[in-house]
DSSP file (Angstrom, degrees, kcal/mol; ACC not computed):
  #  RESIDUE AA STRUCTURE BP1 BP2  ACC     N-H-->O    O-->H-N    N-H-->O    O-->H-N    TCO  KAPPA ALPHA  PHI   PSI    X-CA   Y-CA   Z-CA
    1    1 A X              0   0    0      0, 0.0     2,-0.3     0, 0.0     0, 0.0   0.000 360.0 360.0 360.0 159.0  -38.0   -1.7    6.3
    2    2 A X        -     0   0    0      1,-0.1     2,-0.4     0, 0.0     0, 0.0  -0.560 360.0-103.4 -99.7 162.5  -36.4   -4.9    6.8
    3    3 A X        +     0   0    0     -2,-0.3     2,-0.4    81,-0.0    -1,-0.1  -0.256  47.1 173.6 -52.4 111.8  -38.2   -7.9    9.1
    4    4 A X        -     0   0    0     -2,-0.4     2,-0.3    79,-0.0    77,-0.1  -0.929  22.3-143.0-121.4 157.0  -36.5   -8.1   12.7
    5    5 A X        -     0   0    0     -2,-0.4     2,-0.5    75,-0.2    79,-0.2  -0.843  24.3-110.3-101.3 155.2  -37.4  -10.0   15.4
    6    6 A X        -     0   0    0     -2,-0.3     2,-0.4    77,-0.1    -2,-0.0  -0.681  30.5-129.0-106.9 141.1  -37.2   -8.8   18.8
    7    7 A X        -     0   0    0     -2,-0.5    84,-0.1    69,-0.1     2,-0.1  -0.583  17.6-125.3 -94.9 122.4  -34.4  -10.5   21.3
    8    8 A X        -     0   0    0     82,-0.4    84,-1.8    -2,-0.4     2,-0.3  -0.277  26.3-153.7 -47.3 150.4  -35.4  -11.8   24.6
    9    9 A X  E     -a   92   0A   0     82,-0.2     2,-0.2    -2,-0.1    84,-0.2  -0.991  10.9-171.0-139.7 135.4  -33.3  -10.2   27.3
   10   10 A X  E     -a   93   0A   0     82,-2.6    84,-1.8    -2,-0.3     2,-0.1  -0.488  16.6-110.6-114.2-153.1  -32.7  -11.9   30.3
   11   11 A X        -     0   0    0     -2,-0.2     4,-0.2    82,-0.2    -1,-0.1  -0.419  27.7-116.5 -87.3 170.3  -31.0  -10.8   34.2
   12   12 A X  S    S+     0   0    0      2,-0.2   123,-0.1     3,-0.1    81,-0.0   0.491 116.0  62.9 -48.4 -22.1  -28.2  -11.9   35.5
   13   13 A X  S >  S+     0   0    0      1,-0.3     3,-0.5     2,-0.2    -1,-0.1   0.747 116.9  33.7 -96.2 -34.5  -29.7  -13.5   38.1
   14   14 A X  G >  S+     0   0    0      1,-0.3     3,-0.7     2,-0.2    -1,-0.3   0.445  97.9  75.8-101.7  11.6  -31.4  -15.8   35.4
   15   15 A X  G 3> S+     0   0    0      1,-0.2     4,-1.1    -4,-0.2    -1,-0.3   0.494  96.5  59.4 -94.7   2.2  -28.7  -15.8   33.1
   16   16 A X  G <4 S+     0   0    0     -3,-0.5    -1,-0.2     2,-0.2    -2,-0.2   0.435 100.7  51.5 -31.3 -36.2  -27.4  -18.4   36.0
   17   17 A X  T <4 S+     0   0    0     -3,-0.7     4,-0.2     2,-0.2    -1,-0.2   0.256 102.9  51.3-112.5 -10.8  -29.5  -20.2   35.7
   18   18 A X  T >>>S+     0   0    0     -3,-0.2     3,-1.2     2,-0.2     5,-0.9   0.734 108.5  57.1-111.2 -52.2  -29.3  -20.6   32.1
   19   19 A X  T 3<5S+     0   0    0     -4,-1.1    24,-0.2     1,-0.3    -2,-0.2   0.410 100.6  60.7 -88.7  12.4  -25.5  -21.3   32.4
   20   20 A X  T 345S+     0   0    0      1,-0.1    -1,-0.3     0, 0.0    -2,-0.2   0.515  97.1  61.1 -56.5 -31.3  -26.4  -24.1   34.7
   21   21 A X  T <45S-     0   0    0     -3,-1.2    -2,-0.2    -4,-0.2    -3,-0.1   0.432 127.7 -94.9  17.1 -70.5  -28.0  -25.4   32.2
   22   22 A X  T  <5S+     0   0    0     -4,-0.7    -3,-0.2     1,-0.2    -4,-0.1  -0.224  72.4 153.5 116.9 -24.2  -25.3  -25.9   29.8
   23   23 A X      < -     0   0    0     -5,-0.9     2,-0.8     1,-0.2    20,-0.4   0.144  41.0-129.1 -26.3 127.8  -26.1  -22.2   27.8
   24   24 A X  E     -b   65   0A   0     40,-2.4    42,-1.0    18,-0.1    20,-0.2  -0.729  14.1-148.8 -68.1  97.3  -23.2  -20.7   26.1
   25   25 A X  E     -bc  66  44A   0     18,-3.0    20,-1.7    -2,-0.8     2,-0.5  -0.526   6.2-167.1-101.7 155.2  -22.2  -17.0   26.8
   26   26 A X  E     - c   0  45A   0     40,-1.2    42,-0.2    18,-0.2    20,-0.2  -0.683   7.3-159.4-135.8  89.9  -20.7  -15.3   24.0
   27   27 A X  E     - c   0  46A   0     18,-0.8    20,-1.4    -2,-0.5    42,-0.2  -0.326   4.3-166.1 -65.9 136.0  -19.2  -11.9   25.6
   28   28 A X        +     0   0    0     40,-1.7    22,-0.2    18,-0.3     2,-0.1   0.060  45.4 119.4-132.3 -14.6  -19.1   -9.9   22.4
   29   29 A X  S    S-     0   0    0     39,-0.3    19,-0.1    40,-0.3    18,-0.1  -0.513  71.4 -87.4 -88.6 165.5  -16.7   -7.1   24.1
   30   30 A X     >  -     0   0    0     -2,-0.1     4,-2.0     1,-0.1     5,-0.1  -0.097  38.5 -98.9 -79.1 166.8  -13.1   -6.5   22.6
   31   31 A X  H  > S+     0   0    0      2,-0.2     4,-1.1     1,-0.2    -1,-0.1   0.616 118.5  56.9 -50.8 -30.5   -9.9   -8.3   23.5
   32   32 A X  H >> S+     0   0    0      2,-0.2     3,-1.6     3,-0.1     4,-1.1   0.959 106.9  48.1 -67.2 -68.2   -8.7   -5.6   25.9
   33   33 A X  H 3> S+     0   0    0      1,-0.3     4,-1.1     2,-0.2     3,-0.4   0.776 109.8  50.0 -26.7 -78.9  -11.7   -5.7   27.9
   34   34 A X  H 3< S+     0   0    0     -4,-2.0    -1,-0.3     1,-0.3    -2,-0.2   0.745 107.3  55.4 -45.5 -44.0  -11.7   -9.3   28.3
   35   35 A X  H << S+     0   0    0     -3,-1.6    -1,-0.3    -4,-1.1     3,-0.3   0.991 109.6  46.2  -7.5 -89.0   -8.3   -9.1   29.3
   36   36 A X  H  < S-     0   0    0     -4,-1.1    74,-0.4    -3,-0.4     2,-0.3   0.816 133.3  -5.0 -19.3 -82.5   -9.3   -6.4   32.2
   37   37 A X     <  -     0   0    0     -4,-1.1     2,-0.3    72,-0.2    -1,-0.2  -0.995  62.9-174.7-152.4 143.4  -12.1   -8.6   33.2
   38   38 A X  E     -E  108   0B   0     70,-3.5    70,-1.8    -2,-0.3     2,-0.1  -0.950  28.8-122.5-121.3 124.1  -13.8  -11.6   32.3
   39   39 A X  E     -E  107   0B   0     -2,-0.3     2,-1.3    68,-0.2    68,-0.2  -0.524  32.2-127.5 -76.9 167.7  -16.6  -13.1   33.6
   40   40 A X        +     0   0    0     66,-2.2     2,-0.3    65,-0.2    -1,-0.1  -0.638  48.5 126.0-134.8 134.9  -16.0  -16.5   34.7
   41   41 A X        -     0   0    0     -2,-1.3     3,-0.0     1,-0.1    -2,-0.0  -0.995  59.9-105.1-147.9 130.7  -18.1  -19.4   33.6
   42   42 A X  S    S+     0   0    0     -2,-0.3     2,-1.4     1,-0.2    -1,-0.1   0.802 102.1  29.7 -29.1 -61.7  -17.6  -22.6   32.0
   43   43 A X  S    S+     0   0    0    -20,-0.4   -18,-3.0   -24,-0.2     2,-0.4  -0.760  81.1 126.5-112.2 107.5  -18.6  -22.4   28.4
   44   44 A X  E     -c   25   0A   0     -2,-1.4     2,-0.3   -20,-0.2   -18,-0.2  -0.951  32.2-162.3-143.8 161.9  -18.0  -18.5   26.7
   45   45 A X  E     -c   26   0A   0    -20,-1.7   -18,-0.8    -2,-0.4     2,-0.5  -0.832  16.2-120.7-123.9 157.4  -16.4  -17.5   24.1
   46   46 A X  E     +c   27   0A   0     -2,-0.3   -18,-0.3   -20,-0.2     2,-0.1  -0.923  29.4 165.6-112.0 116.8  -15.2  -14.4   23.0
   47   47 A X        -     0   0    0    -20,-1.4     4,-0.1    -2,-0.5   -17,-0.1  -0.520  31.6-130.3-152.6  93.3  -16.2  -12.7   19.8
   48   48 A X        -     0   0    0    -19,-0.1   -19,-0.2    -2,-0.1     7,-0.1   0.479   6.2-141.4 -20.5 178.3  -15.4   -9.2   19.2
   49   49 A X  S >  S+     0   0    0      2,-0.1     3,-2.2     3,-0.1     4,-0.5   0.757 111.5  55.1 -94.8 -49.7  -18.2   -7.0   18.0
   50   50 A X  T 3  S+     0   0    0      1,-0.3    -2,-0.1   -22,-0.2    -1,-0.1   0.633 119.4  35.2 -75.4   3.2  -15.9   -5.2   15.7
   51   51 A X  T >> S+     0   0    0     -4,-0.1     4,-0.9     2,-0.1     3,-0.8   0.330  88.8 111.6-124.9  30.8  -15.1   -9.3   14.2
   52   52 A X  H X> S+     0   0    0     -3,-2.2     3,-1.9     1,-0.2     4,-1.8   0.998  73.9  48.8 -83.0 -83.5  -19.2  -10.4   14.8
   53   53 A X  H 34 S+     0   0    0     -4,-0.5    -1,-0.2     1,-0.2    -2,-0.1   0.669 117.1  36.3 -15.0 -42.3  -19.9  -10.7   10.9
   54   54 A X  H <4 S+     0   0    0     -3,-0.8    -1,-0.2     1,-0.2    -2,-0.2   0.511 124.3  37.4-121.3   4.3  -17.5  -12.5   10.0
   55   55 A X  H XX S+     0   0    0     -3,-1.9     3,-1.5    -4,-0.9     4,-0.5   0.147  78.4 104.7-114.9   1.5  -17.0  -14.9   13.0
   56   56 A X  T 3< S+     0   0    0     -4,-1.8    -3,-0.1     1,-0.3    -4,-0.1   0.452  70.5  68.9 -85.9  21.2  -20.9  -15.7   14.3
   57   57 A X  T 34 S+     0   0    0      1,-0.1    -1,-0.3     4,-0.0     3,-0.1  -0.131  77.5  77.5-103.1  32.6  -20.9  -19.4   12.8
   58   58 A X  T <4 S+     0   0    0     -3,-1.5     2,-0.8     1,-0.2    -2,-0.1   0.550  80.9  86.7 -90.4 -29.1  -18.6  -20.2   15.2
   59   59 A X  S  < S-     0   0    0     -4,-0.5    -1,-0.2   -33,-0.0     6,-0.1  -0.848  85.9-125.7 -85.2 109.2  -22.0  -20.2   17.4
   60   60 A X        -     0   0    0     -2,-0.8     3,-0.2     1,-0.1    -2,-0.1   0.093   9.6-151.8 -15.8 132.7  -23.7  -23.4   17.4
   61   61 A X  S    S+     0   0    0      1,-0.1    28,-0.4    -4,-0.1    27,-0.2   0.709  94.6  61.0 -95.6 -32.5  -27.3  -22.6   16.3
   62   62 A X  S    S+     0   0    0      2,-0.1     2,-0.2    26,-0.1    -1,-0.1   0.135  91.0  93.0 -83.8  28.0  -28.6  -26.1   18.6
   63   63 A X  S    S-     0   0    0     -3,-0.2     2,-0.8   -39,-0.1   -40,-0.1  -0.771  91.1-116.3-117.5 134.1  -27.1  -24.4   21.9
   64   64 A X        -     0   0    0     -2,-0.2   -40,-2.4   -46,-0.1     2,-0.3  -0.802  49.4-159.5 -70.6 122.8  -29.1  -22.3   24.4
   65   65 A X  E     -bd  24  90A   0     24,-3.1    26,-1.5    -2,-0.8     2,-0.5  -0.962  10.6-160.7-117.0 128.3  -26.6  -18.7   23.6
   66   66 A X  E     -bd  25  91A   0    -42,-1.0   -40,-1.2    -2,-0.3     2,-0.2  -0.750  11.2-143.8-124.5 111.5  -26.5  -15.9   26.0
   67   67 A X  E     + d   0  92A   0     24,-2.2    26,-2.0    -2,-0.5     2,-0.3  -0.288  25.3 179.3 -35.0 113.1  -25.4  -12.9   24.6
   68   68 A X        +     0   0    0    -42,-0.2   -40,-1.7    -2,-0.2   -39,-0.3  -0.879  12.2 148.9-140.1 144.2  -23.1  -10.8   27.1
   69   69 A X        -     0   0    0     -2,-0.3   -40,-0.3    24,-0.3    -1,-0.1   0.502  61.5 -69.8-153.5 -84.3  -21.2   -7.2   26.9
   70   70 A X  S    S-     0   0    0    -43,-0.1    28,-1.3   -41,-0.0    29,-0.2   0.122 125.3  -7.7-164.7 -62.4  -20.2   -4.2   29.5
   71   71 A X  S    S-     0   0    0     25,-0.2    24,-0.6    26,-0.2    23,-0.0   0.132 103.4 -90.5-156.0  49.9  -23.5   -3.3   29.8
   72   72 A X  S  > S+     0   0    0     23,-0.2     4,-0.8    22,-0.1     5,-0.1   0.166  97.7  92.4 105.0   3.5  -26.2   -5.0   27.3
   73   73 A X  H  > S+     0   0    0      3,-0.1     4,-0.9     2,-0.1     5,-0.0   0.939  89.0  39.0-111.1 -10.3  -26.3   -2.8   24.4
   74   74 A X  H >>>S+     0   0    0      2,-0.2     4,-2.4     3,-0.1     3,-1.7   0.958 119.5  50.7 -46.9 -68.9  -23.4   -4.6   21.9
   75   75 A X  I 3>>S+     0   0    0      1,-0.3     4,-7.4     2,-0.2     5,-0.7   0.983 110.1  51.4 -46.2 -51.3  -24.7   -7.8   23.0
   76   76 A X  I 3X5S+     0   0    0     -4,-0.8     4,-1.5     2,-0.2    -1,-0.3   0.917 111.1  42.2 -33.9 -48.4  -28.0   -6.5   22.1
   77   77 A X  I <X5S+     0   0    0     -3,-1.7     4,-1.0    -4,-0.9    -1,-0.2   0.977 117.7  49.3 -73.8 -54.4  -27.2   -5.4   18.8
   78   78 A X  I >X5S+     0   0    0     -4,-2.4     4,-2.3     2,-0.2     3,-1.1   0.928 109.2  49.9 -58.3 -32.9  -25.1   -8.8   18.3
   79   79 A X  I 3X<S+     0   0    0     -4,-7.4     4,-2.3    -5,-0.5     5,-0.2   0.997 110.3  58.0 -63.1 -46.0  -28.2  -11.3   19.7
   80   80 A X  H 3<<S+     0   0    0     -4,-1.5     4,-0.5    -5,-0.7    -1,-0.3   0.704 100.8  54.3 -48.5 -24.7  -30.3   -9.1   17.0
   81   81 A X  H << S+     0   0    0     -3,-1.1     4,-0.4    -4,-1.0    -2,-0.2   0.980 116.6  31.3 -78.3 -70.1  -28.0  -10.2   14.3
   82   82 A X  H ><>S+     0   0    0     -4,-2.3     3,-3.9     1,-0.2     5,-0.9   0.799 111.0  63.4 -72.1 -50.0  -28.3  -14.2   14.8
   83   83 A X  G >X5S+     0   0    0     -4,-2.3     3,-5.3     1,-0.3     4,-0.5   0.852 111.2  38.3 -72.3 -90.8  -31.8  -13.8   16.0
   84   84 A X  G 345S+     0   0    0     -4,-0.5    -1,-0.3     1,-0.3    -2,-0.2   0.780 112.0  66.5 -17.5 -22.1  -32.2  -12.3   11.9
   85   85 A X  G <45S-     0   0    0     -3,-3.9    -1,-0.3    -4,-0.4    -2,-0.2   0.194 129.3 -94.6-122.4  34.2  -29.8  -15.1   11.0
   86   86 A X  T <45S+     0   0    0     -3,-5.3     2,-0.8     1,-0.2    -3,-0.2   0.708  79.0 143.0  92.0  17.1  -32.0  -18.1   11.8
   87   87 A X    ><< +     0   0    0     -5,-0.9     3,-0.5    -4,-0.5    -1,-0.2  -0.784  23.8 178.4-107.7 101.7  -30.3  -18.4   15.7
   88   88 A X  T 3   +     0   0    0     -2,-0.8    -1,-0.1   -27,-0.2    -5,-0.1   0.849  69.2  52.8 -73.8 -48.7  -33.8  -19.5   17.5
   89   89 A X  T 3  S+     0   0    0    -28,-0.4   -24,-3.1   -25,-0.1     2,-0.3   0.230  77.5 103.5-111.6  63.7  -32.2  -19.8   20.9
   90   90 A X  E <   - d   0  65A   0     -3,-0.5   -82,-0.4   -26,-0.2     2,-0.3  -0.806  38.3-178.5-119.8 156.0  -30.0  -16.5   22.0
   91   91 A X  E     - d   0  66A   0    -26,-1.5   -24,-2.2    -2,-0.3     2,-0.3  -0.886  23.2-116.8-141.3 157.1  -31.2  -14.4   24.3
   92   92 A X  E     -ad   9  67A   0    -84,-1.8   -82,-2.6    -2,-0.3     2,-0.6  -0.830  16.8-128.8 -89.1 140.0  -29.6  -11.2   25.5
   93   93 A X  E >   -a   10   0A   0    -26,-2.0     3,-0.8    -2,-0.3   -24,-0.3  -0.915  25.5-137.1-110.9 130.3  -28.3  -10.2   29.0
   94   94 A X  T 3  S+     0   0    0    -84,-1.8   -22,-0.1    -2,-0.6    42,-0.1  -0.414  78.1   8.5 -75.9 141.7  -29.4   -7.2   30.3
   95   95 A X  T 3> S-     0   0    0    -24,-0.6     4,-2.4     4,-0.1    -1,-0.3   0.405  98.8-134.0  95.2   0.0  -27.3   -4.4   32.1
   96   96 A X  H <>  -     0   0    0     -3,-0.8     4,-2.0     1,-0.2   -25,-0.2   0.360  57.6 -33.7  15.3-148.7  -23.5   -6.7   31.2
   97   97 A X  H  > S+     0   0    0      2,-0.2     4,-2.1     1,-0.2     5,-0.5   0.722 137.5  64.4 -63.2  -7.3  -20.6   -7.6   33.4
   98   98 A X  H  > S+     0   0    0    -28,-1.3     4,-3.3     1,-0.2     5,-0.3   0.964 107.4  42.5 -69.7 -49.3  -21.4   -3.8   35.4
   99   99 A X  H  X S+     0   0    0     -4,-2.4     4,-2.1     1,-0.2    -1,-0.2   0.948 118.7  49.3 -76.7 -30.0  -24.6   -5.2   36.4
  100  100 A X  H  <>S+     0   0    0     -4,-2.0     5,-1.5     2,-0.2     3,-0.3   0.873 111.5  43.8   0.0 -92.6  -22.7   -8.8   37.3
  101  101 A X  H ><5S+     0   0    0     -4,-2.1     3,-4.8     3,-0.2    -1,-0.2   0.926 108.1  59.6 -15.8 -71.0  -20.1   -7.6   39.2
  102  102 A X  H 3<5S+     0   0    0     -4,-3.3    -1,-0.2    -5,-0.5    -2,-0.2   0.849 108.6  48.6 -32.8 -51.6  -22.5   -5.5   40.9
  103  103 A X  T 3<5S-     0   0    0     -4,-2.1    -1,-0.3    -3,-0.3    -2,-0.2   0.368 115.4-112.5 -58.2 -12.7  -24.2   -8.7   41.8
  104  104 A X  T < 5 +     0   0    0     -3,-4.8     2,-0.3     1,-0.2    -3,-0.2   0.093  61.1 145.1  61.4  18.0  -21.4  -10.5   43.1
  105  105 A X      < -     0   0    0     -5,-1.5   -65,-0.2     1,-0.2    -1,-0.2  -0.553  59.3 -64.9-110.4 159.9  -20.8  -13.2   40.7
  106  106 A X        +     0   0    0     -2,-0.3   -66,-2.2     1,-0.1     2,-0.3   0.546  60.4 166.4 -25.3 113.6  -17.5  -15.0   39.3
  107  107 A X  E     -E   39   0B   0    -68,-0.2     2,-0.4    -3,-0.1   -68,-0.2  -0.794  32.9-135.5-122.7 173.4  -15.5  -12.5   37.4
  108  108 A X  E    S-E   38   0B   0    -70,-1.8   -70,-3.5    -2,-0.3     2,-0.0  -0.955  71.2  -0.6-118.9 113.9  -11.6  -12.8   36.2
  109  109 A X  S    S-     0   0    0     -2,-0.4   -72,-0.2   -72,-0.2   -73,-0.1  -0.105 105.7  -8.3  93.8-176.0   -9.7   -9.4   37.0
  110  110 A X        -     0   0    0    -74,-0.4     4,-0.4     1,-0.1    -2,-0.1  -0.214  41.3-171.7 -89.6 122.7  -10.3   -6.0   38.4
  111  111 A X    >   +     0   0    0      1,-0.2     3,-0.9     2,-0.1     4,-0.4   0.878  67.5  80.2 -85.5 -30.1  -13.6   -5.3   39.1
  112  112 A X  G >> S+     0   0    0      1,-0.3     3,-1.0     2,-0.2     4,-0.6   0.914  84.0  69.9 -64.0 -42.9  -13.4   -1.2   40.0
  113  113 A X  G >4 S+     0   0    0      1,-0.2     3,-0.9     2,-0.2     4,-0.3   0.800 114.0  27.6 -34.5 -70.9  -13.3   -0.4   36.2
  114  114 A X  G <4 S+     0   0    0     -3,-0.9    -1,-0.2    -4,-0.4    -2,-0.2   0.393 137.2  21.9 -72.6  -2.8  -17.0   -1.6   36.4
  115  115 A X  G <4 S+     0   0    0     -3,-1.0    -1,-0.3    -4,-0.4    -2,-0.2  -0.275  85.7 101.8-162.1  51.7  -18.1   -0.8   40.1
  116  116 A X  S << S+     0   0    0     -3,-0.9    -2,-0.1    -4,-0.6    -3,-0.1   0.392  92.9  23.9 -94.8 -17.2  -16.2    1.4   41.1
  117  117 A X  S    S+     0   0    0     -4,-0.3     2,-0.2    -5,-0.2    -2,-0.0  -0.236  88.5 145.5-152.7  73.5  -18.6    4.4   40.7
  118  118 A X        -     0   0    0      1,-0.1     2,-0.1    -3,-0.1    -3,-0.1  -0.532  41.2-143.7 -55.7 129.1  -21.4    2.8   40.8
  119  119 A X        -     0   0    0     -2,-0.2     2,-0.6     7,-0.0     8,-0.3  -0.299  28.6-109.6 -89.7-159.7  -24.8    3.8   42.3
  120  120 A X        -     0   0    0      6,-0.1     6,-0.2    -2,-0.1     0, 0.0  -0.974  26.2-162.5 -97.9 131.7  -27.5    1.5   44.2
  121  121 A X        -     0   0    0      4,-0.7     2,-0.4    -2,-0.6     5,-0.1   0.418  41.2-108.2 -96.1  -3.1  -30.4    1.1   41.7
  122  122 A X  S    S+     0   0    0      3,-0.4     4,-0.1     1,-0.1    -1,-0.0  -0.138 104.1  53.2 113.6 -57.3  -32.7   -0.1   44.4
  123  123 A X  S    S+     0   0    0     -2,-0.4    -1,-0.1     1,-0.1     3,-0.1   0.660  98.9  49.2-115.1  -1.0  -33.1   -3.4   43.7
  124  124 A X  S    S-     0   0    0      1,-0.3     7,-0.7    12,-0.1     2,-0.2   0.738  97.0-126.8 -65.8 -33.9  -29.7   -5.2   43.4
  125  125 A X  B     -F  130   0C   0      5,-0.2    -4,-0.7     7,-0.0    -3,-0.4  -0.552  43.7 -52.3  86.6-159.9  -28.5   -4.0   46.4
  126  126 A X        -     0   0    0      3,-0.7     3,-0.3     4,-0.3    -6,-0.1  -0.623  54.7-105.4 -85.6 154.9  -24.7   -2.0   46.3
  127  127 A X  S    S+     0   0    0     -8,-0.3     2,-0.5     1,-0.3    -1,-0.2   0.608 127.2  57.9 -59.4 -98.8  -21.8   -3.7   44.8
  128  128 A X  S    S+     0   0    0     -3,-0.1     2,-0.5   -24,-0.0    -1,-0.3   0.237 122.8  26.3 -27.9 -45.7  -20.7   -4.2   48.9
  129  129 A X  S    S+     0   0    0     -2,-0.5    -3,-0.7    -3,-0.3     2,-0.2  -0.913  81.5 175.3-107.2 113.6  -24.2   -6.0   49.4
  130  130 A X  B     -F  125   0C   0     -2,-0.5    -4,-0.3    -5,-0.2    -5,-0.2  -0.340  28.7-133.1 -97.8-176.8  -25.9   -7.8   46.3
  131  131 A X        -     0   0    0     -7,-0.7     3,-0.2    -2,-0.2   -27,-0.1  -0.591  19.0-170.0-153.0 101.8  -28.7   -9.6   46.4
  132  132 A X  S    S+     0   0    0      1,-0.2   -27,-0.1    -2,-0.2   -29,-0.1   0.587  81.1  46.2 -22.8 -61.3  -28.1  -12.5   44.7
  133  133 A X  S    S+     0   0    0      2,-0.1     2,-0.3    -3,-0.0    -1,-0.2   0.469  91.8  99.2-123.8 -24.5  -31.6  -14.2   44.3
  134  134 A X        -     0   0    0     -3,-0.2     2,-1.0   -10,-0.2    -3,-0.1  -0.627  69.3-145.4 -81.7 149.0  -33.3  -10.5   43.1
  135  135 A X              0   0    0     -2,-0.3    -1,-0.1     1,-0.2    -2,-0.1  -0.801 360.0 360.0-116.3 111.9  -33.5  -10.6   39.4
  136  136 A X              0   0    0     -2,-1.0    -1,-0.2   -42,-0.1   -12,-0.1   0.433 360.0 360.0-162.9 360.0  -32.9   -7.2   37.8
């Protein structure tokens, strides 16, 4: 079996905090999607899953990276690649743009794809209500 390392995951709440920072997020979902809705944050990039191989030295290896996707398990797969290709500082965000949204913070485009049937998970609060400051 081959050697993997296992990817940090962070929240939303702290992946905020991270893009305060200067961290790079590198939303990993396809070109329609980003279209739909984007989050919106100074430094991301866009890099399909289905073009990830053949495009991921486009990500700066001396950058804080957070991985981002719909809801965490593409980004997942993709932070697991660089982590395996020598990329020390990516992290993953758990839960994607659903759990975002959910949260209330800066997106680009129509949110009801992703919270429109939604439940409350208890500790986020309901997409009408977030809570911002809880990290989940």
């Amino acid at each position: 079996m081959e050697n993997q390392s296992l990817v940090k995951e962070i929240c939303p709440t702290t992946t905020q905090e991270w893009i305060k920072n200067g961290a790079l997020l590198v939303d990993v979902r396809e070109k329609d999607e980003v279209a739909q809705l984007a989050y919106n944050v100074p430094n991301i990039i866009n890099i399909p899953l289905t073009e990830f191989e053949e495009r991921y030295t486009e990500i700066p290896k001396d950058k804080e990276v957070v991985m981002v996707c719909r809801s965490g398990g593409r980004s997942l797969r993709a932070a697991g690649f660089l982590v395996n290709h020598e990329y020390a500082k990516v992290v993953n965000m758990q839960h994607g743009i659903i759990r975002w949204t959910q949260k209330g913070f800066p997106t680009k485009g129509e949110t009801s794809s992703v919270i429109g049937n939604t439940q409350d998970n208890g500790c986020c609060g309901t997409a009408s209500t977030p809570d911002k400051n809880k990290c989940c």
